[in-house]
Every structure is written in C-alpha cells, then in structure tokens.
mmCIF entry with sequence, helices, sheets and N, C-alpha, C, O atoms, coordinates in Angstrom:
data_MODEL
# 
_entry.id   MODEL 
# 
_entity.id                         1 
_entity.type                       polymer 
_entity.pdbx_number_of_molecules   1 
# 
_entity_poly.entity_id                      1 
_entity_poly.type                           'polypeptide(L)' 
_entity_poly.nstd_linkage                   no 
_entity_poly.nstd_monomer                   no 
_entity_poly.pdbx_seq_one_letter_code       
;(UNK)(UNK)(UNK)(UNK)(UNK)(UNK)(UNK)(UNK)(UNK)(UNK)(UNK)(UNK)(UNK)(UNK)(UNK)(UNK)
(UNK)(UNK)(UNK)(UNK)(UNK)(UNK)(UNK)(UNK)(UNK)(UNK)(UNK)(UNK)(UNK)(UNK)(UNK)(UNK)
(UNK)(UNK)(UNK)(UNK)(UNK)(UNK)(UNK)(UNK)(UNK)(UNK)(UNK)(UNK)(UNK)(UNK)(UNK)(UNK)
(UNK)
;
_entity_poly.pdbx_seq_one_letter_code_can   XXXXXXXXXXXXXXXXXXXXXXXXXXXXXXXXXXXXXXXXXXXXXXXXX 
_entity_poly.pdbx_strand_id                 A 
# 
loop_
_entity_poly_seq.entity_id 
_entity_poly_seq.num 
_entity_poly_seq.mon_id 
_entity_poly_seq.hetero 
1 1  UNK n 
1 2  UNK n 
1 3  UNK n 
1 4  UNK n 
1 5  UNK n 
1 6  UNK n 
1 7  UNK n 
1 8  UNK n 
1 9  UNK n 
1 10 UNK n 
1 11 UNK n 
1 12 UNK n 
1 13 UNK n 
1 14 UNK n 
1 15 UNK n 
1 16 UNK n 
1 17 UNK n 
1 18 UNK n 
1 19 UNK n 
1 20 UNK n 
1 21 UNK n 
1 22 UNK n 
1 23 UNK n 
1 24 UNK n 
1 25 UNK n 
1 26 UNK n 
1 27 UNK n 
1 28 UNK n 
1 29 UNK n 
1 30 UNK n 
1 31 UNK n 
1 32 UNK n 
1 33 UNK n 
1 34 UNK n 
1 35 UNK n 
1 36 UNK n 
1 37 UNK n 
1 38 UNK n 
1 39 UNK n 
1 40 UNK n 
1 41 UNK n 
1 42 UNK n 
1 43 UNK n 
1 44 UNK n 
1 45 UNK n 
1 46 UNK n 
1 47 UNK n 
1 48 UNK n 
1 49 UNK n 
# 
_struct_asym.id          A 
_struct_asym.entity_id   1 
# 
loop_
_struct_conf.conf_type_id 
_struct_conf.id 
_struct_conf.pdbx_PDB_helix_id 
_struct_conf.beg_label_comp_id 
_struct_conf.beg_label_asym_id 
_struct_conf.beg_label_seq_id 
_struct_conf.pdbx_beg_PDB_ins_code 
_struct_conf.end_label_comp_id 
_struct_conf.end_label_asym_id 
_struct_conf.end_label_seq_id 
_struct_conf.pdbx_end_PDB_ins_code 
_struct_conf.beg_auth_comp_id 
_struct_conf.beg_auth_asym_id 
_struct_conf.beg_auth_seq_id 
_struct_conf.end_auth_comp_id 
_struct_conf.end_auth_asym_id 
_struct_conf.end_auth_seq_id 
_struct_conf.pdbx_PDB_helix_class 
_struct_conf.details 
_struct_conf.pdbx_PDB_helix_length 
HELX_P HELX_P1 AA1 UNK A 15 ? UNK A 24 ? UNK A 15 UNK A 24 1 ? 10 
HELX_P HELX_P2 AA2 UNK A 26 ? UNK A 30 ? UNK A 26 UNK A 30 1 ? 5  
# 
_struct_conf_type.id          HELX_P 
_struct_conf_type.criteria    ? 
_struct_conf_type.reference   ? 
# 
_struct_sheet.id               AA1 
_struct_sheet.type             ? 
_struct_sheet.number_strands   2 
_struct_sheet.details          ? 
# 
_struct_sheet_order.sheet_id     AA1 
_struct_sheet_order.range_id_1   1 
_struct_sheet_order.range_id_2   2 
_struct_sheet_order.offset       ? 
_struct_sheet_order.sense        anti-parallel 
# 
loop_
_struct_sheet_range.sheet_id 
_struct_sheet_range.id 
_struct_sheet_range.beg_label_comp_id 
_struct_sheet_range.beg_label_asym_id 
_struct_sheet_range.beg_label_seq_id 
_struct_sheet_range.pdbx_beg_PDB_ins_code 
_struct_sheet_range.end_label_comp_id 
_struct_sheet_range.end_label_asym_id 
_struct_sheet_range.end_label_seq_id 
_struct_sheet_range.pdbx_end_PDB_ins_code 
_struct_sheet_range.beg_auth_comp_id 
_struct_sheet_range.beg_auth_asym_id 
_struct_sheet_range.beg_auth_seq_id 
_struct_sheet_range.end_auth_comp_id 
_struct_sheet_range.end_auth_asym_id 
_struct_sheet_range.end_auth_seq_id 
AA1 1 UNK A 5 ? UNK A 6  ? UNK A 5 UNK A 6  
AA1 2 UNK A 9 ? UNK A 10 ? UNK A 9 UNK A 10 
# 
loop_
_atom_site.group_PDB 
_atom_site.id 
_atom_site.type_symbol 
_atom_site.label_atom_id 
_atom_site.label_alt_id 
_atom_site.label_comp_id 
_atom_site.label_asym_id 
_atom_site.label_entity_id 
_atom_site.label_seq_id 
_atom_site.pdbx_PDB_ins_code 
_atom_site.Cartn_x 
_atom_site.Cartn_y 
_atom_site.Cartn_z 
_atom_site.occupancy 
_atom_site.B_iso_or_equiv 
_atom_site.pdbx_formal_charge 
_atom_site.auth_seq_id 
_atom_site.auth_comp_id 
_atom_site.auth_asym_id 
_atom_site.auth_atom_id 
_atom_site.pdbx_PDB_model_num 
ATOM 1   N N  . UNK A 1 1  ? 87.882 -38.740 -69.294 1.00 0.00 ? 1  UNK A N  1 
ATOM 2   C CA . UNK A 1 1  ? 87.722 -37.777 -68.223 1.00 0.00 ? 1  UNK A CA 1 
ATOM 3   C C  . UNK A 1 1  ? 86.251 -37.465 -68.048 1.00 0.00 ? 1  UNK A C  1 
ATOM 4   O O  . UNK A 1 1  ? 85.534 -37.578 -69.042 1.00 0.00 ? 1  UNK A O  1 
ATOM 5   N N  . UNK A 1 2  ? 85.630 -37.021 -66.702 1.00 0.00 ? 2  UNK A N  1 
ATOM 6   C CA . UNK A 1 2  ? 84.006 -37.074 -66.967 1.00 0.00 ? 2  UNK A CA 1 
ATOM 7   C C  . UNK A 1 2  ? 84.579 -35.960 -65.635 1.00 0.00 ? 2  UNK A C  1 
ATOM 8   O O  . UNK A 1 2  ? 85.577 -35.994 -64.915 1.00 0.00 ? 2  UNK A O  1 
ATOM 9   N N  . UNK A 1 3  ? 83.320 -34.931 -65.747 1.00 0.00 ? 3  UNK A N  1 
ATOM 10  C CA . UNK A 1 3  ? 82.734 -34.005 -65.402 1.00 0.00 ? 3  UNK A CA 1 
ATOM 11  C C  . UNK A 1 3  ? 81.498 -33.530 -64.649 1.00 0.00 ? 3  UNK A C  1 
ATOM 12  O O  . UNK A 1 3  ? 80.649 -33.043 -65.395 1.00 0.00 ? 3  UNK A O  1 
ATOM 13  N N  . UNK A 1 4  ? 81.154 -33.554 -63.217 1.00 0.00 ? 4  UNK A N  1 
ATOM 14  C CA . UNK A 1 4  ? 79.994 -33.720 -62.951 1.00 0.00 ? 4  UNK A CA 1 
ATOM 15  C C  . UNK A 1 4  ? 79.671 -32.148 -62.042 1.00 0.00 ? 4  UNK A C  1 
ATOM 16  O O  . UNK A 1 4  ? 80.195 -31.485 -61.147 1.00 0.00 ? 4  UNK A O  1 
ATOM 17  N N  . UNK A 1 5  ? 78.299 -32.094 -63.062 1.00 0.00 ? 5  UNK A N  1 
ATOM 18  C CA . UNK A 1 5  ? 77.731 -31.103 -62.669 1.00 0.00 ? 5  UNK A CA 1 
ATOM 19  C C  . UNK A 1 5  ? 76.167 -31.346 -61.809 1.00 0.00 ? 5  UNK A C  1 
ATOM 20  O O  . UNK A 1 5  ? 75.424 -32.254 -62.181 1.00 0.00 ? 5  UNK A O  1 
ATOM 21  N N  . UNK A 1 6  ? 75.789 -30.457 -60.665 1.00 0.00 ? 6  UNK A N  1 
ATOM 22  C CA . UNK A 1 6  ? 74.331 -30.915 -59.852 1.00 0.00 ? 6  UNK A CA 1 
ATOM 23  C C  . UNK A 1 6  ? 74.006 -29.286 -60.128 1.00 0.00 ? 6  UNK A C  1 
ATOM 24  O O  . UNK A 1 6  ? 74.717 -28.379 -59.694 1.00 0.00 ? 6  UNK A O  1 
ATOM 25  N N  . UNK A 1 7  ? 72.863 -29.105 -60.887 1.00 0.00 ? 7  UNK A N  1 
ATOM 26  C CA . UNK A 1 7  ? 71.912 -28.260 -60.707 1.00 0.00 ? 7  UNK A CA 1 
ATOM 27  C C  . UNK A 1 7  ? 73.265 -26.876 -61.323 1.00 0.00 ? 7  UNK A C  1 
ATOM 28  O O  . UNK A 1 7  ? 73.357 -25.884 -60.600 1.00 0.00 ? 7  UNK A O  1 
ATOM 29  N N  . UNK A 1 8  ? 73.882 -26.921 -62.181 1.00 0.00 ? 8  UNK A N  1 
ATOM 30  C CA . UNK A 1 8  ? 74.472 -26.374 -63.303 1.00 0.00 ? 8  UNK A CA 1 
ATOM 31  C C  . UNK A 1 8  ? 76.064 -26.212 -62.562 1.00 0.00 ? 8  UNK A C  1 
ATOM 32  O O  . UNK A 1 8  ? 77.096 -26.092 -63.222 1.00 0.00 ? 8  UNK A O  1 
ATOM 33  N N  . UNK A 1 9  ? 76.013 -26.231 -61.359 1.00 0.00 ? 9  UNK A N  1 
ATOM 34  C CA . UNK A 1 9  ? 77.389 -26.222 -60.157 1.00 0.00 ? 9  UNK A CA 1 
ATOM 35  C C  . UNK A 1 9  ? 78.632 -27.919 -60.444 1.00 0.00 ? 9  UNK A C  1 
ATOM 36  O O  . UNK A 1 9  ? 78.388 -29.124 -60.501 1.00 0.00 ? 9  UNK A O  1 
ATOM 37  N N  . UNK A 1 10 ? 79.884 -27.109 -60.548 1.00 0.00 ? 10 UNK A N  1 
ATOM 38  C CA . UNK A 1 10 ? 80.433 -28.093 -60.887 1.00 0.00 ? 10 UNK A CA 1 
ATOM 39  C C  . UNK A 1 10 ? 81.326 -28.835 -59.577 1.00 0.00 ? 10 UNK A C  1 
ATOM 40  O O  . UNK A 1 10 ? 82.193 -28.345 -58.852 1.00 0.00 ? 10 UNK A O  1 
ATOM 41  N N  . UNK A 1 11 ? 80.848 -29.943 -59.599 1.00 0.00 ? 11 UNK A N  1 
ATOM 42  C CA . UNK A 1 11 ? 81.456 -30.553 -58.720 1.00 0.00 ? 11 UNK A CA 1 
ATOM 43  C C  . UNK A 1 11 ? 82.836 -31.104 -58.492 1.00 0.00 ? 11 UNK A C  1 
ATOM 44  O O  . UNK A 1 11 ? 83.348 -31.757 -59.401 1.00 0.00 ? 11 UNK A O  1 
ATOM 45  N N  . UNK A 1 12 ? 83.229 -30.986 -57.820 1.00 0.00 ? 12 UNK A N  1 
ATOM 46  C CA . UNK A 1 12 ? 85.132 -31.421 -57.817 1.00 0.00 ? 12 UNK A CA 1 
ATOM 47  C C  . UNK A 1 12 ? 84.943 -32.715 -57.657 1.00 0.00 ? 12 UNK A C  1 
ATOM 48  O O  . UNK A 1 12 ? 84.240 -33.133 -56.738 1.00 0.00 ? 12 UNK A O  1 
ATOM 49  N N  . UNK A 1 13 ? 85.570 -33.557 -58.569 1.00 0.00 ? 13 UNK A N  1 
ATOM 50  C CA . UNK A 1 13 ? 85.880 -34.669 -58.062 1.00 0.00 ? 13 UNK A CA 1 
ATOM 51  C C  . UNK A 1 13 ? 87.444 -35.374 -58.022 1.00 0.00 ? 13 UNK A C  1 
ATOM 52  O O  . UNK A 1 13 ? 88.220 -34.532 -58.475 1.00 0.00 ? 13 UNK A O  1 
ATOM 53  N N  . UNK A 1 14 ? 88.057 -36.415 -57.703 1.00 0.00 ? 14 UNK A N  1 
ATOM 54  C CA . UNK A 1 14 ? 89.128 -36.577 -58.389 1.00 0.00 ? 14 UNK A CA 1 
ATOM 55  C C  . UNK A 1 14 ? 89.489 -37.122 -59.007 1.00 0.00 ? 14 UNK A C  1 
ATOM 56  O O  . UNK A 1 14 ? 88.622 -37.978 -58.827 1.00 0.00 ? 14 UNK A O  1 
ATOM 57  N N  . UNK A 1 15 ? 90.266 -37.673 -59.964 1.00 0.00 ? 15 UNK A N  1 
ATOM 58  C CA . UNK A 1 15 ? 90.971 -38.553 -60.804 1.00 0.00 ? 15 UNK A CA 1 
ATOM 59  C C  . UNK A 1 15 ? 90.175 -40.012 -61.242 1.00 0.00 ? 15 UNK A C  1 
ATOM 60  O O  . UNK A 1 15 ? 89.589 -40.409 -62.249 1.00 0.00 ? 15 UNK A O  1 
ATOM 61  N N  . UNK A 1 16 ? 90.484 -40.546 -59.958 1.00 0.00 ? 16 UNK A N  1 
ATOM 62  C CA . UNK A 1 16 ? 89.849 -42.112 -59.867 1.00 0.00 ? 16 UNK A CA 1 
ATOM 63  C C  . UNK A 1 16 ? 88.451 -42.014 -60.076 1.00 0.00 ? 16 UNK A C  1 
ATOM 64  O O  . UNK A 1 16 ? 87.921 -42.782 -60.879 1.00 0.00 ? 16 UNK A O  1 
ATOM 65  N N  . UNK A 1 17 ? 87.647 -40.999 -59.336 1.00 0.00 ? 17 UNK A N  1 
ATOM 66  C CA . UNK A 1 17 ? 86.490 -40.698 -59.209 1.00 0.00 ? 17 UNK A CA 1 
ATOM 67  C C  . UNK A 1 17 ? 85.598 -40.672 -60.906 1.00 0.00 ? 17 UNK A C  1 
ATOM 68  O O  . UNK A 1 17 ? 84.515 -41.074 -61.333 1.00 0.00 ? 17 UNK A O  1 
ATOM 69  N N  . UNK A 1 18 ? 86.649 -40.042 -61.396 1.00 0.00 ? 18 UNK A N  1 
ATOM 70  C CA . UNK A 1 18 ? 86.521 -39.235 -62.887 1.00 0.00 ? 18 UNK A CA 1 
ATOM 71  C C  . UNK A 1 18 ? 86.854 -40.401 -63.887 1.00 0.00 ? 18 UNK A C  1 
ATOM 72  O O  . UNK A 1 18 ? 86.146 -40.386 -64.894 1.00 0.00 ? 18 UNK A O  1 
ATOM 73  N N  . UNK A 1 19 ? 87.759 -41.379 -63.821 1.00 0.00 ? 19 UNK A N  1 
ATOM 74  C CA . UNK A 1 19 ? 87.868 -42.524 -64.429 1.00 0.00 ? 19 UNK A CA 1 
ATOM 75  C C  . UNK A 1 19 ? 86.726 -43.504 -64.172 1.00 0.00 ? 19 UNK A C  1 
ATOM 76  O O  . UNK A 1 19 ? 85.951 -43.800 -65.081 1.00 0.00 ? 19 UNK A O  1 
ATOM 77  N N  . UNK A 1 20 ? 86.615 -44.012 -62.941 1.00 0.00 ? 20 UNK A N  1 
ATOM 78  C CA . UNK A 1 20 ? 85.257 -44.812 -62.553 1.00 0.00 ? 20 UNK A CA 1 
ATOM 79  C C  . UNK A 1 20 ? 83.974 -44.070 -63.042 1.00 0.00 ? 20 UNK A C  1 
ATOM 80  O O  . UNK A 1 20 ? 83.141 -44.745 -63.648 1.00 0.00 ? 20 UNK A O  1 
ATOM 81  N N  . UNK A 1 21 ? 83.828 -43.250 -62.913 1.00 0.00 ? 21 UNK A N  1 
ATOM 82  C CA . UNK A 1 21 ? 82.518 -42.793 -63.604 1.00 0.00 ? 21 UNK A CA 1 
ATOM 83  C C  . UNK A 1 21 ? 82.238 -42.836 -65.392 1.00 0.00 ? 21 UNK A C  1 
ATOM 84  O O  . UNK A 1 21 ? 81.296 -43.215 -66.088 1.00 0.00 ? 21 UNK A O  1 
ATOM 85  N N  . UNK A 1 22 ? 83.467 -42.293 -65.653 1.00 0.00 ? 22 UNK A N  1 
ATOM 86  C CA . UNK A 1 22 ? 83.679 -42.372 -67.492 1.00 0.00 ? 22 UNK A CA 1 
ATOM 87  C C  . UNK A 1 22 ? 83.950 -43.818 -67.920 1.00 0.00 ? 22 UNK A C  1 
ATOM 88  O O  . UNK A 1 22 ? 83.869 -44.169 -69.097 1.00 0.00 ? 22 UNK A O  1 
ATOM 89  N N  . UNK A 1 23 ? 84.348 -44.830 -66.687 1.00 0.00 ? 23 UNK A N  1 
ATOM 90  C CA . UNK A 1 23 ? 84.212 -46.099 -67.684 1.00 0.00 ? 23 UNK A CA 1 
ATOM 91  C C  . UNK A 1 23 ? 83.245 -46.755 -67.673 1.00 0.00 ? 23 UNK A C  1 
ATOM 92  O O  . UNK A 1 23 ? 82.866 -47.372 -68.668 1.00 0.00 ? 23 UNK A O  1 
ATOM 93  N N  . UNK A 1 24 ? 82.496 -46.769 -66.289 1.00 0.00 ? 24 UNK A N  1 
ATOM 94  C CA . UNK A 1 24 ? 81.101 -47.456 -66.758 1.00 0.00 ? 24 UNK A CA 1 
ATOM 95  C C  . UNK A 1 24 ? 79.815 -46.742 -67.161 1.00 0.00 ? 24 UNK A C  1 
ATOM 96  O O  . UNK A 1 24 ? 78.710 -47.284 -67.134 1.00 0.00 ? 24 UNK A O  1 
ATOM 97  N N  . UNK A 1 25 ? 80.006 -45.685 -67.476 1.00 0.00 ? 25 UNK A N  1 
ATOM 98  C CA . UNK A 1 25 ? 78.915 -44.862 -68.245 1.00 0.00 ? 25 UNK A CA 1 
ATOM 99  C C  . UNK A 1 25 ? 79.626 -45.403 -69.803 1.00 0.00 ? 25 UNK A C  1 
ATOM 100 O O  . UNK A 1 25 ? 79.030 -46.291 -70.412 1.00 0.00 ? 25 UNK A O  1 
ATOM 101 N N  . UNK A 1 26 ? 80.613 -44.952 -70.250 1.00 0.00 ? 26 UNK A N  1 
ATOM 102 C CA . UNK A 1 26 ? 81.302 -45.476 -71.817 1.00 0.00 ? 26 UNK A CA 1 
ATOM 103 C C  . UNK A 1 26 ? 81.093 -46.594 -71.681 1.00 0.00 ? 26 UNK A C  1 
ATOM 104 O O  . UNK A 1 26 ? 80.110 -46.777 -72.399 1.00 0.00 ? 26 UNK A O  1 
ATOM 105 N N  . UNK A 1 27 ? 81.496 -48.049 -70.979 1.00 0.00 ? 27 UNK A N  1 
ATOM 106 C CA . UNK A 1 27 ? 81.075 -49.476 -71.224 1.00 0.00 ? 27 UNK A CA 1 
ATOM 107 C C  . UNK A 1 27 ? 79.277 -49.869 -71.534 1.00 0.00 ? 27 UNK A C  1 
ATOM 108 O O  . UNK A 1 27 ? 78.692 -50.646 -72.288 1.00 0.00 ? 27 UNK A O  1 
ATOM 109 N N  . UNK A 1 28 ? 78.917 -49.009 -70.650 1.00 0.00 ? 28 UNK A N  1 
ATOM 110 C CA . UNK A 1 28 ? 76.921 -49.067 -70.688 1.00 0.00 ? 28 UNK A CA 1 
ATOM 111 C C  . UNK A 1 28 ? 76.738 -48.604 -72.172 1.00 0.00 ? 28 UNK A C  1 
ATOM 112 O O  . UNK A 1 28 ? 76.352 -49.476 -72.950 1.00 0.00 ? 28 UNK A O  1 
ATOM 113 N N  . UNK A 1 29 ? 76.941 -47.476 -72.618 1.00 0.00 ? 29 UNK A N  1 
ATOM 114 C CA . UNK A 1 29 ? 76.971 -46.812 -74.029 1.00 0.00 ? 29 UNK A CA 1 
ATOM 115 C C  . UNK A 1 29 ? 77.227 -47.681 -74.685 1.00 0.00 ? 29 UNK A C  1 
ATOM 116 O O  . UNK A 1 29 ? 76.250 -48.206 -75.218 1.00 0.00 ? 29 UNK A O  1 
ATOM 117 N N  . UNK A 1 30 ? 78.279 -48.148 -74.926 1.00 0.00 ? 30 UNK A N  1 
ATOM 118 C CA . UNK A 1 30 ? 79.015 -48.697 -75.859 1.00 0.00 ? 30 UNK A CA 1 
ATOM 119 C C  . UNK A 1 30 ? 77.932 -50.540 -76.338 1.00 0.00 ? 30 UNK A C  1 
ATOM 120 O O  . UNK A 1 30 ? 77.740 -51.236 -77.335 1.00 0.00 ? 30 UNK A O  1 
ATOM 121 N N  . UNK A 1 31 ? 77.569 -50.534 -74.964 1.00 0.00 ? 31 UNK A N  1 
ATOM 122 C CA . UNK A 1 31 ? 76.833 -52.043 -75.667 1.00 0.00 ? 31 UNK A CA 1 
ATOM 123 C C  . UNK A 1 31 ? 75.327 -52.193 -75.782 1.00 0.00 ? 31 UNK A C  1 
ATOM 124 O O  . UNK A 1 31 ? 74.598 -53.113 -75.412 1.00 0.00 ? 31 UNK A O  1 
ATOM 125 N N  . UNK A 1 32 ? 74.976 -50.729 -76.563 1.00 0.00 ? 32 UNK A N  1 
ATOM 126 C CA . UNK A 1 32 ? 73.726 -50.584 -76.771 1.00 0.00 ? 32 UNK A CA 1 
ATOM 127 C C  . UNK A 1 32 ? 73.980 -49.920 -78.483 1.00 0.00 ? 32 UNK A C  1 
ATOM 128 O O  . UNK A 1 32 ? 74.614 -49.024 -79.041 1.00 0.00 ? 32 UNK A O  1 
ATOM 129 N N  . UNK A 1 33 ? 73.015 -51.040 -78.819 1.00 0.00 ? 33 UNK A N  1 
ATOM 130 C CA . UNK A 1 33 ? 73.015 -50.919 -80.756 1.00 0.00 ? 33 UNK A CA 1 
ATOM 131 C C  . UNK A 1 33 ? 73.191 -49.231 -80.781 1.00 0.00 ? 33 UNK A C  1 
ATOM 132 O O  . UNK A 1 33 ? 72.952 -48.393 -79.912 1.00 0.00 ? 33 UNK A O  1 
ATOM 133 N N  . UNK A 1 34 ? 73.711 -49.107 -82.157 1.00 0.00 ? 34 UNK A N  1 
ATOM 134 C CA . UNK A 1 34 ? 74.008 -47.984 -83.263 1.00 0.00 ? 34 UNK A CA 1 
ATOM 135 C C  . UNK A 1 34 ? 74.925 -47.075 -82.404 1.00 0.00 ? 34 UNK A C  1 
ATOM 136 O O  . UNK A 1 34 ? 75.135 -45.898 -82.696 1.00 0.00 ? 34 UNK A O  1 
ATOM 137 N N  . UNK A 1 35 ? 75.428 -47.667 -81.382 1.00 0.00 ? 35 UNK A N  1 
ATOM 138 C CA . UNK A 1 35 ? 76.331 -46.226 -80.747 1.00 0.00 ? 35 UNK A CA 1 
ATOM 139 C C  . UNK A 1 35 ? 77.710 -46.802 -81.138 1.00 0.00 ? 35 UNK A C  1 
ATOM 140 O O  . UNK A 1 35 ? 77.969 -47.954 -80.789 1.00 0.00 ? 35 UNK A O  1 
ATOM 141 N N  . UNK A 1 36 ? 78.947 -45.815 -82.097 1.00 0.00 ? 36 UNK A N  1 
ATOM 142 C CA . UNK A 1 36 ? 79.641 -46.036 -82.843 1.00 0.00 ? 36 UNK A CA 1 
ATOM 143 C C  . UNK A 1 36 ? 80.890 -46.371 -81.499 1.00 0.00 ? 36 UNK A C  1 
ATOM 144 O O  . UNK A 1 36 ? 80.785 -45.850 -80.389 1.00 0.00 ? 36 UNK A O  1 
ATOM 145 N N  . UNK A 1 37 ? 81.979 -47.280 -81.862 1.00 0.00 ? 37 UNK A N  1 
ATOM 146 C CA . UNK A 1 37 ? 82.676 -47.523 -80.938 1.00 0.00 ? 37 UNK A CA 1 
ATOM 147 C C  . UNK A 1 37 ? 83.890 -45.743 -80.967 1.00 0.00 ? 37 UNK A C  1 
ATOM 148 O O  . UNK A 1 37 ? 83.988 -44.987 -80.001 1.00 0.00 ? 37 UNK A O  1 
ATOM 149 N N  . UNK A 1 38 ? 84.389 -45.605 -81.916 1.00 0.00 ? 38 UNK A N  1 
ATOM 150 C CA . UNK A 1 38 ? 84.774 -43.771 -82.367 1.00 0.00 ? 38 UNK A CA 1 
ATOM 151 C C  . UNK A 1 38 ? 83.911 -42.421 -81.655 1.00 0.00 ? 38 UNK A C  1 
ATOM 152 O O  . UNK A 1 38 ? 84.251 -41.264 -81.904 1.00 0.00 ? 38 UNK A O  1 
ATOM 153 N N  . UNK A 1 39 ? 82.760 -42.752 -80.746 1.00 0.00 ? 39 UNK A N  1 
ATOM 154 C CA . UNK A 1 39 ? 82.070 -41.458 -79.989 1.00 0.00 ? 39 UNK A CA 1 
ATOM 155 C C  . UNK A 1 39 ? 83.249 -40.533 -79.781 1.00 0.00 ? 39 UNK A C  1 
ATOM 156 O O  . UNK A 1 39 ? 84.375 -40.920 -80.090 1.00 0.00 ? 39 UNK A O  1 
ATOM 157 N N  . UNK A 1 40 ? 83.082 -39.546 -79.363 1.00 0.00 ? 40 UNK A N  1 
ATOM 158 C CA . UNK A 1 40 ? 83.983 -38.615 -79.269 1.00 0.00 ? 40 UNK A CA 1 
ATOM 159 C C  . UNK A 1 40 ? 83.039 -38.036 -77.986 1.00 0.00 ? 40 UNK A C  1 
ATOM 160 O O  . UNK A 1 40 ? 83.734 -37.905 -76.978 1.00 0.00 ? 40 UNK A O  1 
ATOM 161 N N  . UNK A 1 41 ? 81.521 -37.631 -77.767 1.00 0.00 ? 41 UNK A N  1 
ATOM 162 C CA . UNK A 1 41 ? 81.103 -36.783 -76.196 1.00 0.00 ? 41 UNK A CA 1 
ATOM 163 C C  . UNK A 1 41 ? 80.293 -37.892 -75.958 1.00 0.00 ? 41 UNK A C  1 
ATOM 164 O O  . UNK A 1 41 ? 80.120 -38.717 -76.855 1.00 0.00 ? 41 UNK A O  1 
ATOM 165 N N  . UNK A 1 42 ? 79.601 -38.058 -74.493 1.00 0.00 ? 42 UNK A N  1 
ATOM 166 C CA . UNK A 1 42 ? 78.779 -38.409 -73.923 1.00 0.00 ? 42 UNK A CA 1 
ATOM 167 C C  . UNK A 1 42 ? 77.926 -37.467 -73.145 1.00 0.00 ? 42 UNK A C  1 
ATOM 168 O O  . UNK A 1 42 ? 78.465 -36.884 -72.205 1.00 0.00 ? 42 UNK A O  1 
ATOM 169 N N  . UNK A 1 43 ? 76.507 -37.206 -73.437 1.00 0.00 ? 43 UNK A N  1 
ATOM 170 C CA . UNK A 1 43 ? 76.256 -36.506 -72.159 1.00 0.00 ? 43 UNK A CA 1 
ATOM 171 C C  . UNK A 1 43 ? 74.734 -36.498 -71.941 1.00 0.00 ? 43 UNK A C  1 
ATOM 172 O O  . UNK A 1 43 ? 73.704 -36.337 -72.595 1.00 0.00 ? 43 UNK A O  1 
ATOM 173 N N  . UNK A 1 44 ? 75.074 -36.720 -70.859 1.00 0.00 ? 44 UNK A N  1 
ATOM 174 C CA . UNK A 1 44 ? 73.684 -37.623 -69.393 1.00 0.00 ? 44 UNK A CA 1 
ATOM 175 C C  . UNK A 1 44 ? 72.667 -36.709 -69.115 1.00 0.00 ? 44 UNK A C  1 
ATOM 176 O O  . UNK A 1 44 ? 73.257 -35.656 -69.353 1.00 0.00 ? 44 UNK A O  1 
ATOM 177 N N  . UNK A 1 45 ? 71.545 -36.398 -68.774 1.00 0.00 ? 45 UNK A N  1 
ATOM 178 C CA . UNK A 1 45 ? 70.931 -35.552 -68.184 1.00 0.00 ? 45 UNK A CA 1 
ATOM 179 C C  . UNK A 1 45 ? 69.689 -36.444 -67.631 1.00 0.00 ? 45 UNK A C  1 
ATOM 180 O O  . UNK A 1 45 ? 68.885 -37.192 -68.188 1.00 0.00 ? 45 UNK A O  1 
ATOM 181 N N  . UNK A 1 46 ? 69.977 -35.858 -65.728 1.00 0.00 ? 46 UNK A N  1 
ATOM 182 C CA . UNK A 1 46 ? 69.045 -36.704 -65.545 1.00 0.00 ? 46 UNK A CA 1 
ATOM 183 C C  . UNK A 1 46 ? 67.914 -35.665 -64.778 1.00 0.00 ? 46 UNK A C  1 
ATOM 184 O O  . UNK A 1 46 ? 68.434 -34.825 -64.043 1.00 0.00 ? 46 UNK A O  1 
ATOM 185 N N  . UNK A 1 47 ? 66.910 -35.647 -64.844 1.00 0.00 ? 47 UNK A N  1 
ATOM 186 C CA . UNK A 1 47 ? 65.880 -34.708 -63.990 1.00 0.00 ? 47 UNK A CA 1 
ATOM 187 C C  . UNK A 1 47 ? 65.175 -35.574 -63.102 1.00 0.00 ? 47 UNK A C  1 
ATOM 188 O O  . UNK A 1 47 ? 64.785 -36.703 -63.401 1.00 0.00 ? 47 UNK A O  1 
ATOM 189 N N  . UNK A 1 48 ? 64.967 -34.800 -61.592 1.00 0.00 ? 48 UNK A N  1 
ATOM 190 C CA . UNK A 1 48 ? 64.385 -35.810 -60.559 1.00 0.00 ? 48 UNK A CA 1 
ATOM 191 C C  . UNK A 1 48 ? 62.844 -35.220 -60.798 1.00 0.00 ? 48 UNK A C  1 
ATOM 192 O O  . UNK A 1 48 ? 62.467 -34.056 -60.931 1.00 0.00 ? 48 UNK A O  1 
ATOM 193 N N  . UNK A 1 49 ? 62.175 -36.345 -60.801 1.00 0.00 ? 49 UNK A N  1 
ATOM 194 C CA . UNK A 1 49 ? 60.451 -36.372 -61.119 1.00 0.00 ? 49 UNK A CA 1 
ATOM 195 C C  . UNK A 1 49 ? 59.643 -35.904 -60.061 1.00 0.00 ? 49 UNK A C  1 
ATOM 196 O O  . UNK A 1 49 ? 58.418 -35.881 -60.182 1.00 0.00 ? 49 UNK A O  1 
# 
C-alpha cells in the first residue's frame, strides 16, 4: 500500500494507483545492494531545488 503526501497534504489516490506506485518504488529498492528482501517501510523524500 503506498501513501502520497505533497507539501505534508495527503493525497487521495486509489487502489491501482497505490499498487503501481508501491511496486515499482519496492522493485527499484529491492535491486540495489544491502537492502534486505524482509523491509518492512519505505520512505522517499524528495525536495524541489
């Protein structure tokens, strides 16, 4: 399940939305050394420059 927040406001999204986002953020994670396949959170923070 993934959760998206802009500028601390939580955004609605739905279902599919919330699956597509949590699997290719978890697939990207997942195939970068020392990150355990057992994670339990993920979390992103991105700041615009």
């Amino acid at each position: 399940m993934a959760n998206l927040r802009v500028d601390g406001e939580i955004v609605p999204i739905n279902e599919f939305v919330s699956r597509m986002l949590a699997g290719m953020i978890s697939g990207a994670v997942l195939s970068l050394k020392g990150v355990r396949e057992d994670w339990e959170r993920i979390e992103i923070e991105i700041r615009r420059a």
